[in-house]
N, C-alpha and C positions, 0 to 999 in steps of 0.2 A: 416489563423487560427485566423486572428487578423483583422476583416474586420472594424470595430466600435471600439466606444469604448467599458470596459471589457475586461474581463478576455480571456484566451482560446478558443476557440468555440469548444472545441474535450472534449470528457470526460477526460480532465489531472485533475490533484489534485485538484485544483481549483474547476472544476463543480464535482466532483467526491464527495470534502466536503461538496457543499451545498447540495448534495442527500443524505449525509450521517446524516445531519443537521435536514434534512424533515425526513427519517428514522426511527431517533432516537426521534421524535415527537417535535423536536424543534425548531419546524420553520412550517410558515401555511402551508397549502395542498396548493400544487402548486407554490409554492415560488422557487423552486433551481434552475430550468431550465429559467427561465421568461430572455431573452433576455437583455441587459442593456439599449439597446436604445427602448424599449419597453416600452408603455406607463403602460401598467399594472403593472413593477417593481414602479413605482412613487407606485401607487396605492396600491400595497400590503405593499411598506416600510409603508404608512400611515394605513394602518390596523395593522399592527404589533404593531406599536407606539401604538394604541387603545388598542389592545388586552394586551401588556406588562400593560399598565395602572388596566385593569381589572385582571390580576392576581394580581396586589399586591394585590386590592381589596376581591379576594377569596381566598388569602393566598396560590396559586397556586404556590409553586418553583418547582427551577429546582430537587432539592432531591427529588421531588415525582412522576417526570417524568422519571429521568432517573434509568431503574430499569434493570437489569439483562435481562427481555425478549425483551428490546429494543436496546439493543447490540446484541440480536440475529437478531432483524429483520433486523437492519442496517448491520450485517454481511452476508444474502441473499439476500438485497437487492444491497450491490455490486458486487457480483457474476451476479446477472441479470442483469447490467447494465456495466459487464467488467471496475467495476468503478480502480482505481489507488493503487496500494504496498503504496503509502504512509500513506491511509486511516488505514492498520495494526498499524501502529506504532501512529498516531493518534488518534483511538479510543480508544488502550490500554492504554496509559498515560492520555486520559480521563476517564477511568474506574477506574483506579489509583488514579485520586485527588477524584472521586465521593464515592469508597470505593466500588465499586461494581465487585464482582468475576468475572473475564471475561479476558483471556489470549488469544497466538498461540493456542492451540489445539482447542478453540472456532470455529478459523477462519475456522481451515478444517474441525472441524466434519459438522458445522451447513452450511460452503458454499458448501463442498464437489460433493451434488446433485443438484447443482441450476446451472439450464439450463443459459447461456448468451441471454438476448432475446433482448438488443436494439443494432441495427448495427448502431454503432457510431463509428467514428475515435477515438482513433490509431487502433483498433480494425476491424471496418468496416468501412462502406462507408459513412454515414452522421454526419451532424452536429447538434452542439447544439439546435441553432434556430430550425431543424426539428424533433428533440426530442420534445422538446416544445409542439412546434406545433400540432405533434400525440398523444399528451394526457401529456407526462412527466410523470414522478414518481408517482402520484398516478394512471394512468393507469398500470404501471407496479409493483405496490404494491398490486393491484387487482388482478392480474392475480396471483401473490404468494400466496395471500391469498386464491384464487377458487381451489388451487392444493395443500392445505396443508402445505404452506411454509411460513405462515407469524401468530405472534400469536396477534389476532384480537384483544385481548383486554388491549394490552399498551396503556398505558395514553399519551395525549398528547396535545400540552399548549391549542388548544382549548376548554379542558375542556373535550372534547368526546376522546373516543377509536381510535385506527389507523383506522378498520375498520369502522366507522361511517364517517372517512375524507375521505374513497377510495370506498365504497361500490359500489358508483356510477358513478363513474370514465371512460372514453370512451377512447376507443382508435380509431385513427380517421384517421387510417397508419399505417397498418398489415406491409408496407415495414420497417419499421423504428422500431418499437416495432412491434418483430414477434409475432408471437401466439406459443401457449405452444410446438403444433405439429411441429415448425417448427423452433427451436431456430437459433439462429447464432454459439452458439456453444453449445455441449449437457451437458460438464460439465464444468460450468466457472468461479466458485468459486476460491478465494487464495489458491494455494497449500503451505502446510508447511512440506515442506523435513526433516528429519532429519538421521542421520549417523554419522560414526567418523569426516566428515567434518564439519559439524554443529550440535553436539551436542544437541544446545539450541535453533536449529532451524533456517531455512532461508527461504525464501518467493518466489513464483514462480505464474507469471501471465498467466493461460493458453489461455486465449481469445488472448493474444497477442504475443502466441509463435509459433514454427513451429514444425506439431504434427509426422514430422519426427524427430527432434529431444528431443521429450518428454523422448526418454531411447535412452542414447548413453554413448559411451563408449570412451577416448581421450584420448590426452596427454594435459601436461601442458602445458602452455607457459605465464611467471610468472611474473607479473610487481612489484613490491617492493612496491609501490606507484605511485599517480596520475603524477610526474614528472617522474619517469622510465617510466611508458607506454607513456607520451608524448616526450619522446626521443628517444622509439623505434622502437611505431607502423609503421611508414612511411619507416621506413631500408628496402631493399631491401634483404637485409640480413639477418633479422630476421628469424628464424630457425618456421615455423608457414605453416601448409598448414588448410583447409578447415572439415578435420576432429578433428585438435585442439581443446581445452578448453581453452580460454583466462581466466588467474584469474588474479583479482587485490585484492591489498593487502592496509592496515591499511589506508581506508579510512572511518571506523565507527563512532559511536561518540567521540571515545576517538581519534583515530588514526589521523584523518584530522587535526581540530577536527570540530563536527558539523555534519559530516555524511553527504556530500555534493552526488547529484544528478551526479553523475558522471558513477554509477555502468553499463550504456549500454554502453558499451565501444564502440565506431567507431570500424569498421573491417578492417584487416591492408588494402592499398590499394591491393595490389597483389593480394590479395583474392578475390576482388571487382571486379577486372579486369576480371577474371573468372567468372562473373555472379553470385557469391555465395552475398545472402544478409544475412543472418542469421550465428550464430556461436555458441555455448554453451558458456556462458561469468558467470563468477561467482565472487562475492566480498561482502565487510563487508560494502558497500555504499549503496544508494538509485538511483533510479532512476526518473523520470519528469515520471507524470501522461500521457503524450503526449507521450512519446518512447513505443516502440514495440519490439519483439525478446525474444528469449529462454534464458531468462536472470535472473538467481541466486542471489538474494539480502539479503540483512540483513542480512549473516551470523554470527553465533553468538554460544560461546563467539567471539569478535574480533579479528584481528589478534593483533592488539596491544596492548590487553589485553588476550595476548598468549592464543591466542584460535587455533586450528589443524590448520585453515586458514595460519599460519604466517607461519607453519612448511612446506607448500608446494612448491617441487620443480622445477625445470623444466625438464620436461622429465616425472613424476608422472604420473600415468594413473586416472584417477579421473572414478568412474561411475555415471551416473545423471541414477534415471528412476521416470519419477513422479507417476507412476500409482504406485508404488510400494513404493511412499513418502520417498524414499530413494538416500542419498548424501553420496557417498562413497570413500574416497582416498585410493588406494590400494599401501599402504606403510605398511607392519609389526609393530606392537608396540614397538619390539626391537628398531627398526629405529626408530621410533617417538619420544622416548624417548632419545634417543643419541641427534635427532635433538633438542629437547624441552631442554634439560640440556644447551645445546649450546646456546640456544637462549637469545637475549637480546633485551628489547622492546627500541623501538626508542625510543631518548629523544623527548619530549616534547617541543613545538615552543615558548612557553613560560613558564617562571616557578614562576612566579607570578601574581597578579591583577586575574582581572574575568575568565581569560583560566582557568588558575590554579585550580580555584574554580570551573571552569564546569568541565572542565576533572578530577578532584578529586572524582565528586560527581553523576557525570551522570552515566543512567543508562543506559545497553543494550539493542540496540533495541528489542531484545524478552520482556523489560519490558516496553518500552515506550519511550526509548531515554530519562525520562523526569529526573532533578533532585530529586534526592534520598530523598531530606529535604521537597518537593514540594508534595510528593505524601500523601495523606487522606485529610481529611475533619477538616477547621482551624474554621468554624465560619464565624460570620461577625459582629466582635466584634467591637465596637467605641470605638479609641481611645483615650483616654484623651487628654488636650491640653498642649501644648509644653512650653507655659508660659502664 
């Protein structure tokens, strides 16, 4: 995964950003994918350096790039590239300081029909370098664009529209960037479930799950947190077979805190033993751009911002169905409410200095995970001098 140096070689968060980066028009055509040990990355960093130069010149910012229909097309274009759950929570908190309307419900209406078309790992079978290689993101910005999926005329820092950067774009490896007829996956946009589970929404990678367990029905089996499930998963004992739901609990921005990459949870061994590699796994965490599986993220509200997540038992029947964008705990409201009365959110690992301050003020991944004081447009005011 890590043959050179750089980042990933698989579409994880990492390359998943810099397509998100070209996408959203800011960054030059062909810039995401370009290889680290590749001479053309020298060569495009020195163009950029050029190019930054000439927008101060045409008074080019970023406020007049980043507009509303360029969150749309960076929201298709990671559907067609099976890009990373982390890119949700990243674009929104940049939507959020730019002031620009663009939430969850964006993610699924506008990814909802966008075919998966580069078979790249965790997803498929190639790597970054043969992305590259076969054209990269603006070959597959082209292909959005010829089928109605990409709106041609976002601005971007070259000065020209998306489509004036991809128009002419090649794809040079049908295997690697399929063609329209023949995706990797027919719908691969982020799914955003929502139900009495997730109220406020939770994220769901279909390129990377198993499409027997797109709609299943389980029981619980409930870690409290990141240190209950590493106490339990290995028990021999653990009350857990292969039609289970593993949920983990208050590991969101508040809960950890920080929201850490934990949310694929390892499958207990015993399960493994038996050839099962996949599981329904659901939690208020994130997961690495690089992992795969039928895996429920971002729940939200938190659990440790007493969101349904925290009230869940063990023994609970949870229903998943994605086609049906529906996340469901089948517990009665009477019960929920007995639970939720009962409930007390964990103390906090710290209760002063900078945690304090983040977990006071951060916001839910359905908004950004970003801080609450951090989000709109401040300026770029020069400050006066100190003495």
């Amino acid at each position: 995964m890590s043959r050179s140096a750089g980042h990933c070689n698989v579409m994880g968060t990492a390359s998943t950003m810099n397509s998100m980066a070209e996408a959203l028009g800011m960054s030059l055509p062909g810039c995401a994918a370009i290889p680290a040990v590749d001479s053309r990355r020298k060569v495009i960093a020195q163009l950029t350096g050029r190019r930054a130069v000439q927008m101060v010149l045409e008074d080019l910012r970023i406020s007049k790039i980043l507009t509303r229909e360029n969150f749309l097309n960076a929201v298709r274009a990671n559907g067609a590239l099976g890009g990373s759950t982390n890119a949700v929570i990243h674009l929104i908190a940049l939507a959020g300081r730019a002031e620009i309307e663009f939430g969850l419900d964006d993610w699924d209406r506008y990814g909802r029909e966008v075919p998966t078309l580069v078979d790249i790992m965790p997803s498929g079978r190639f790597l970054m370098e043969d992305y590259y290689y076969a054209g990269g993101l603006p070959a597959v910005l082209r292909t959005l664009g010829e089928h109605g999926l990409l709106d041609k005329d976002a601005p971007t820092v070259t000065g020209q529209s998306i489509w004036d950067n991809v128009k002419e774009a090649r794809n040079w490896n049908t295997e690697v960037i399929r063609t329209w007829d023949n995706p990797h996956t027919e719908h691969g946009g982020i799914v955003i479930l929502r139900g009495n589970l997730a109220p406020d929404g939770a994220v769901l990678k279909p390129s990377a799950a198993t499409p027997e367990l797109m709609r299943h029905r389980g029981r619980a089996v409930v870690f409290e947190n990141i240190e209950d499930y590493k106490a339990k998963i290995d028990d021999e004992a653990l009350d857990v077979d292969e039609t289970c739901i593993l949920v983990l609990k208050n590991c969101g921005p508040k809960g950890y805190p920080g929201m850490a990459e934990v949310g694929n949870m390892g499958l207990p061994p015993k399960i493994l033993r038996k050839g099962v590699r996949d599981m329904v796994r659901i939690s208020d965490a994130r997961m690495s751009g690089t992992a795969y599986g039928t895996v429920v993220l971002h729940v939200c509200p938190e659990a440790a911002a007493g969101g349904t997540l925290a009230l869940v038992g063990n023994g609970d029947m949870i229903e998943l169905d994605v086609e049906a964008r529906r996340l469901h705990l089948e517990v009665d409201e009477e019960e929920l409410t007995r639970r939720r009365t009962a409930w007390q959110p964990p103390p906090p690992a710290m209760t002063s200095g900078y945690q304090k301050l983040y977990i006071d003020t951060v916001l839910q991944a359905s908004e950004g995970a970003d801080l609450d004081f951090l989000r709109g447009c401040r300026g770029a005011a020069i400050p006066r001098e100190s003495h």
